[in-house]
N, C-alpha and C positions, 0 to 999 in steps of 0.2 A: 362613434367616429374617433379614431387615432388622433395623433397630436401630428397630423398632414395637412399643408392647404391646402383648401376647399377655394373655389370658384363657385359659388353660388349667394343666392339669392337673402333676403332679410328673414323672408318667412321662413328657412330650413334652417338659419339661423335662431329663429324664436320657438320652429317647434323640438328643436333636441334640447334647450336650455330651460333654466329657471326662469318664468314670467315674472316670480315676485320681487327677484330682484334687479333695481334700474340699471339702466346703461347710461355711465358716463360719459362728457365730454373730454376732449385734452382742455388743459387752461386756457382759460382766454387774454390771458398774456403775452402769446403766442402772436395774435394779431398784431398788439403795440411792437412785437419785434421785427414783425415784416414790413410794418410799416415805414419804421425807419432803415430798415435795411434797402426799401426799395427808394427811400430818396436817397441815400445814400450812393445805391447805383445810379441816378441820376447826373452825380456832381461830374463824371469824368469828361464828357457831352457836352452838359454846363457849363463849368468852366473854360475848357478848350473854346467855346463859341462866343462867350463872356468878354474872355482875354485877347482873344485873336480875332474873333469879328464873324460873324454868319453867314460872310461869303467864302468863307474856306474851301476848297474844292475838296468830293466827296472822297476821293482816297486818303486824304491827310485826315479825315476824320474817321476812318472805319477802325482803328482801334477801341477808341473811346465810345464809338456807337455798338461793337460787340460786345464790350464791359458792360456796358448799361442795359443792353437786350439780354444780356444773358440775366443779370441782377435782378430786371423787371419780370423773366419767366421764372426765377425760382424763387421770387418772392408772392407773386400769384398763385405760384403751384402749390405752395407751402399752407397758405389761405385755403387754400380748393381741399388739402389733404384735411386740413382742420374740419373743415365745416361735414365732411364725410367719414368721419371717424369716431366711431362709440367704441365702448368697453368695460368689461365689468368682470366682477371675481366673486364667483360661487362659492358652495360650497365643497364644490368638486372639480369644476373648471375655471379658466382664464380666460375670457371671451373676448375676440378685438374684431370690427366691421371697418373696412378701408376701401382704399380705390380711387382713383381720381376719374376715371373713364370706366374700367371694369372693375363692379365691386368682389370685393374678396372679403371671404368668414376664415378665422382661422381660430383654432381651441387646441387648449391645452392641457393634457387633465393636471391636476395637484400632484396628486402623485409621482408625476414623471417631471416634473421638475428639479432640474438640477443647479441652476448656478439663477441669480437674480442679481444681476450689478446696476449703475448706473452712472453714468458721465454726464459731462456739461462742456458744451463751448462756449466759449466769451461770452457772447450774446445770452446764451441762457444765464450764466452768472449773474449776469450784468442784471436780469430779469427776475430772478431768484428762481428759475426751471432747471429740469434737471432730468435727459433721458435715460429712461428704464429699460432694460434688455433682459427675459426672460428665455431659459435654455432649457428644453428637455434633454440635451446632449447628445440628441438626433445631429444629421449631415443638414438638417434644414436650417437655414437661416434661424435666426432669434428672433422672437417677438418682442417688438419694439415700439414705447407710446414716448412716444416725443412730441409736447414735454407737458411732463405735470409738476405739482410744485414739488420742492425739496421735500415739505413735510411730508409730502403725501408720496413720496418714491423713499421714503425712509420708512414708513409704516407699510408700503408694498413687499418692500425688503423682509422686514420682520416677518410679517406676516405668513407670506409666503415659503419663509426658507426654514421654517420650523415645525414642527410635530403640534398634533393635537393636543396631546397629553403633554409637553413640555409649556405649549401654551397656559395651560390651566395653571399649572404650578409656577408662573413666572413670576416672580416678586416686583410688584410694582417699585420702579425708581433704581432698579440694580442697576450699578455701573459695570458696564462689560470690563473687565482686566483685560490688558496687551502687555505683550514681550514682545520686545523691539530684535528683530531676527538680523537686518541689514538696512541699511540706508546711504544714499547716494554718495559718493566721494568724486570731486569734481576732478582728480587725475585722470575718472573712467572719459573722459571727452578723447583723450588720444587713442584709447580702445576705438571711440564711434565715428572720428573725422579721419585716422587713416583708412582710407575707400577708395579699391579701385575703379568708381564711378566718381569721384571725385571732382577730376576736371571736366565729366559730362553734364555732371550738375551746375558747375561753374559756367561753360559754356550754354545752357536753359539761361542761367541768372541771367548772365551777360545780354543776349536776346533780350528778355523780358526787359531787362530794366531801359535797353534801346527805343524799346518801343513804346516803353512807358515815357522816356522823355522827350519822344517823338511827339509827344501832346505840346508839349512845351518850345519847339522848334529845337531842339538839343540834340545833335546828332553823336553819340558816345562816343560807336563806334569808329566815325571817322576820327574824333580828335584822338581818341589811344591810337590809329592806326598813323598819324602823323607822328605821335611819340616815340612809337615804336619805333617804326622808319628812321627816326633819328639817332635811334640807340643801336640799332641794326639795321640796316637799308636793305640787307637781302640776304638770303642761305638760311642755315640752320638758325642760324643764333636770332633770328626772324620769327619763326618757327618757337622755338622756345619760350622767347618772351608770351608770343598770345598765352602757351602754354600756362605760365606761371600767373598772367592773368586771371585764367579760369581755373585754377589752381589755387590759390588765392579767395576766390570768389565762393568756390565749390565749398572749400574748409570753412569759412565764415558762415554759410549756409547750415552745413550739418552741424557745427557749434552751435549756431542757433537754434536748431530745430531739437537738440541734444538736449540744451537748459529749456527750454521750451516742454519738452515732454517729458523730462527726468525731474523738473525741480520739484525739490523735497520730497523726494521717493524716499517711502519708507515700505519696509516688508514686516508684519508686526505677526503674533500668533495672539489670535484674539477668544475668549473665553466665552462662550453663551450657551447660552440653557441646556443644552444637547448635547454640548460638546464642546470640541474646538473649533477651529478655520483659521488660515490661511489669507489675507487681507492684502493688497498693496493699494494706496493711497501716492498717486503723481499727479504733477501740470502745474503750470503756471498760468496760461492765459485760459486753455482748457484742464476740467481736472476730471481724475477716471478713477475709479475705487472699483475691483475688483475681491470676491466675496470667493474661494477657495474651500469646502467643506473637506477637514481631517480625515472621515471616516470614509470618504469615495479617493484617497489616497494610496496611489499603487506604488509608485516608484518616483526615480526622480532622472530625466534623458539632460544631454549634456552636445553641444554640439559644437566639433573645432571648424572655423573653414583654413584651406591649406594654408593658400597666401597670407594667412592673420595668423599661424601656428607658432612663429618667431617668436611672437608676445605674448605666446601664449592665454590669446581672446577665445573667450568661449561664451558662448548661448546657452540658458538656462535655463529648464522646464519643466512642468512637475506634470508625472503619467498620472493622470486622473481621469475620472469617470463623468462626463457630462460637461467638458470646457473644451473650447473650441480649441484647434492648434495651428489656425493661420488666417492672417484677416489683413486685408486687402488698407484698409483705413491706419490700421494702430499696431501696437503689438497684440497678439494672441492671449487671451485669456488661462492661456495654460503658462505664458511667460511669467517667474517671478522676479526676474534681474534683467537690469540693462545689459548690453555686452560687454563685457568685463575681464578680467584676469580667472586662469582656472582655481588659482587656490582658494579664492574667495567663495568659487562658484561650490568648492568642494566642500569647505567650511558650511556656508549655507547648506546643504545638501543632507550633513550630519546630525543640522539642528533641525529641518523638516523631517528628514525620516523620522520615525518613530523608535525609540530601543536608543544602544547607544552604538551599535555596527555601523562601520562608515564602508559602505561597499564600494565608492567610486576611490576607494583609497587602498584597495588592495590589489596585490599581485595577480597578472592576468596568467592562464595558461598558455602559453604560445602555441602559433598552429603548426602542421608540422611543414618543413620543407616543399614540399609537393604543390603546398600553393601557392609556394615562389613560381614553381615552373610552370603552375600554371598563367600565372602574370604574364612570366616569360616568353610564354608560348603566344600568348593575345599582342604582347605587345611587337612581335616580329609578324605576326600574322599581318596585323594590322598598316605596318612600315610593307612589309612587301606585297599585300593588297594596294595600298597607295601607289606606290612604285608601280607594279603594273599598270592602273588605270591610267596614270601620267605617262606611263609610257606610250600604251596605245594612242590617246590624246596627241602627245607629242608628233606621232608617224601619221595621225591624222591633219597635222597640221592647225589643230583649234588649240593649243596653245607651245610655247618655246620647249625647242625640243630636248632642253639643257634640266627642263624643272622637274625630272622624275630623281633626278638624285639628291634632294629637297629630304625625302623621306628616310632616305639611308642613312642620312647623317643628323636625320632626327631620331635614328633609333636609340643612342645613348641613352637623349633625353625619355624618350619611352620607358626605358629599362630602370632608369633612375626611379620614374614614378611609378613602376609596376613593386619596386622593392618599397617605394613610401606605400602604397597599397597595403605590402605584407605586413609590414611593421606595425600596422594600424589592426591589424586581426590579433583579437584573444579573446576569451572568456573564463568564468567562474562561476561558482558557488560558494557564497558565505553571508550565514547568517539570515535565513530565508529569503536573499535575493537572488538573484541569476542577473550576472552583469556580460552584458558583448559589449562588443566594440569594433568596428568594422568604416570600411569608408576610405576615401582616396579625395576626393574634394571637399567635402566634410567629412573630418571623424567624428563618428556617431557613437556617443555610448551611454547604455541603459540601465539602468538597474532597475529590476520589473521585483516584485513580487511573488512569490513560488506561486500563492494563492490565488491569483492574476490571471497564472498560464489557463489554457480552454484545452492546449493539445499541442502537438508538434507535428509540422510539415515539413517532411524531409525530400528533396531534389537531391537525384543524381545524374549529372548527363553523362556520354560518351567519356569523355576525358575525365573526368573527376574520377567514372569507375575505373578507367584507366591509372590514374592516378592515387587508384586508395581513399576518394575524400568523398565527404556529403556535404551539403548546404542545409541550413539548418533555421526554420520559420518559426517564434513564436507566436501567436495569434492571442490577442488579448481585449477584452472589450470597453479598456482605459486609451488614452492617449493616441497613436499611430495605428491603433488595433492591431498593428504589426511588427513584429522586430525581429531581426536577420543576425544570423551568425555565420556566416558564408565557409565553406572549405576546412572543414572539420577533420579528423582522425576519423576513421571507422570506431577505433575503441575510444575516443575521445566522445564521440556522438552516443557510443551507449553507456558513457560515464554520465555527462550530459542528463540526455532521458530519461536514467535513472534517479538524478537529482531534480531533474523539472517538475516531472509527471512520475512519482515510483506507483501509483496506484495501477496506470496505465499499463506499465510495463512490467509490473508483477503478472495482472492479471494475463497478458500477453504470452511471458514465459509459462502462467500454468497451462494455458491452453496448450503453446508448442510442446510443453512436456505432455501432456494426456495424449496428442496426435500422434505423439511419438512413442507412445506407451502401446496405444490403439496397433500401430503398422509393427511394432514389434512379438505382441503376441503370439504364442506358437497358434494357429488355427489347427485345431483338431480333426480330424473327420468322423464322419460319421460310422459308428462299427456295424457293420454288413456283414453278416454269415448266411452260408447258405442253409437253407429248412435241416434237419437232423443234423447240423452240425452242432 
């Protein structure tokens, strides 16, 4: 069996494994923390009934009864997961049995193991646990034992993310060496709280903490809206103030969540048996430590969003083989910076590659002209597409007959961003990378490894052949598996190709030259004479 979940049963689980060796539990320390966890969702219930009295009517209490029903199911649930969970580590597989209603077997072999980290939330700190996340660098999910102890997710680590043979030879008591690569600088907060969800966030706070002091008889919002009122009674400047409220509220939030999950980031290059890695070590209340292997290191992606382009913020991430590139909870396992300043980003970038070529620091080729016009052409397409629909609309009477010219005079703005488009297209070769660059609401830029590429996927549709241009795919089986270099030269694309892939494209021309050698040929005939001639 592959390194796939499986829905099945214990015994299909015992008959492809090792019998001789046991299966684990998680800690049983786990228990002690749900168990205070689940008084702890008690107190909101509690209290409120404590303070205010038991005959409360039941809508002034359904906040505080949802806090605690929810507390109480995923403090049970958490129990229920424990008590249905074994696992064990072969000599060839990673073996985990779960499920709280339907059991699930999932395996993983050794060998395809990529990345083995582990984090902690408060609560495990507090406990001394600490969950382990194991990657074959598959699109599946990680396998996850939450939680066993610190020592023993530190000897999972070891264990697992090294070779046989370096095992044998490991020197008992080495201290691993680090080189300290970046560490956190606390000017990066204005990189991460200007956000234009900002005041959306602000305004969740705002809510939440209403209704939290709704337990208390505390009505928030009405006394700001009396403040308000007095500061502005009505119109804009009404308006404004909530604004600045949740504005206000929003920035205090992402500040906090910013020292919260950035304190004492450090980015280190760390020295073991094998080799090297790649390491970041953040948190304050949770902490996460990230394990980056040198030698599955392809390149290093870079990503601007527009509206942050000013200050020049950029997103930081290393193309590698076997780490996730986006996760719903935290940052991405392929992230090694906060959002930051690009020269920083660039600087780092110089000391992660390998060599001493700084590819995100060299002169791009520009594209040619042609895919301005092709911008040019989408973005009046698009303006007089609008306009028509709004028009028809209009004579049909489902909306004012005045807003089809909304679009016309959005066309400048179109045109503006179809040229920040163009601006953003280049590429290169230096130093065995291949750098693009491309994008309009992020600019994206890669520096892949020549050694990386699998092949090139070239598009062309109607207009581009119109136009003289190709689109240009690298495919690669690190990071985005994909990277784009959009509206290329025709000679630009076979400069290109010939610096990507030359094996590809030699062997391609020899072919067209033999085909062409083949149809060239004089064809002789056959010489025919008649008898006695």
């Amino acid at each position: 069996m592959t390194a796939l979940d499986a829905v099945e049963g214990d015994a299909c689980g015992e008959e492809q494994s090792e019998p001789d060796v046991p299966w684990e539990r998680l800690n049983g320390r786990l228990i002690w923390v749900n168990l205070v966890r689940l008084l702890l969702s008690l107190l909101p219930t509690g209290l409120s009934m404590l303070l205010f009295g038991a005959g409360r009517r039941m809508p002034e209490l359904w906040p505080a009864m949802v806090a605690t029903g929810f507390g109480v199911f995923i403090s049970v649930s958490d129990v229920v997961r424990w008590l249905r969970t074994r696992y064990r580590v072969t000599e060839d597989l990673v073996e985990i049995k779960t499920g709280r209603i339907m059991r699930v077997y999932r395996q993983i072999p050794r060998e395809r193991i990529r990345a083995v980290d582990h984090k902690a939330k408060l609560r495990h700190r507090v406990a001394g646990l600490r969950v382990v996340l194991i990657s074959s660098g598959r699109t599946r999910p990680a396998l996850k034992l939450d939680a066993v102890s610190k020592e023993m997710a530190e000897a999972l680590r070891g264990e697992l993310m090294r070779g046989k043979a370096a095992a044998d030879a490991e020197p008992q008591g080495a201290a691993a060496q680090e080189t300290l690569i970046s560490q956190v600088r606390w000017f990066w907060i204005f990189y991460n709280v200007i956000n234009i969800w900002g005041v959306l966030v602000g305004g969740l706070m705002l809510w939440s903490l209403d209704s939290l002091l709704d337990l208390v008889n505390v009505d928030l919002i009405g006394t700001l809206d009396r403040v308000i009122g007095r500061l502005a009674p009505e119109g804009p400047g009404n308006y404004l103030l909530w604004a600045g409220v949740a504005a206000v509220l929003g920035t205090g939030t992402l500040t906090s969540g910013f020292i919260k999950g950035n304190w004492n980031f450090r980015l280190v290059r760390r020295a073991k048996e094998d080799g090297t890695e790649l390491v970041t070590r953040q948190g304050l209340l949770s902490t996460r430590e990230v394990h980056r292997d040198d030698r599955r290191l392809r390149g290093v992606h870079l990503s601007e969003p527009l509206f942050w382009r000013w200050i020049r913020l950029t997103e930081t991430t290393v193309i590698s083989t076997g780490l996730a590139n986006w996760s719903l909870s935290s940052e991405p396992a392929s992230s090694i910076l906060p959002r930051g300043p690009v020269g920083e980003a660039r600087r780092v970038a110089a000391l992660v590659l390998p060599g001493d070529v700084r590819p995100l620091e060299a002169p791009l080729r520009r594209h040619p002209s042609a895919a301005l016009y092709r911008r040019l052409l989408w973005a009046a397409a698009f303006c007089a597409a609008t306009t028509g629909l709004l028009a028809w609309l209009g004579a049909t009477q489902a909306v004012p007959e005045w807003i089809w010219v909304i679009p016309l005079w959005a066309f400048p703005a179109t045109a503006v961003l179809a040229a920040v488009a163009f601006r953003a297209l280049g590429h290169t070769y230096v130093g065995q990378y291949l750098v693009m660059r491309h994008g309009l609401s992020r600019r994206q830029t890669a520096a892949l490894q020549r050694e990386a590429v699998l092949g090139l996927k070239v598009r062309q549709s109607l207009v581009q052949r119109w136009l003289g241009l190709v689109s240009v795919g690298v495919p690669t089986a690190a990071g985005l598996r994909f990277y784009q270099a959009p509206d290329m030269g025709v000679e630009q694309f076979m400069t290109f190709a010939g610096e990507s892939v030359p094996e590809l494209i030699a062997e391609f021309l020899q072919s067209s030259r033999d085909e062409k050698a083949e149809i060239s040929a004089p064809q002789r005939l056959p010489d025919r004479r008649l008898d006695g001639e």
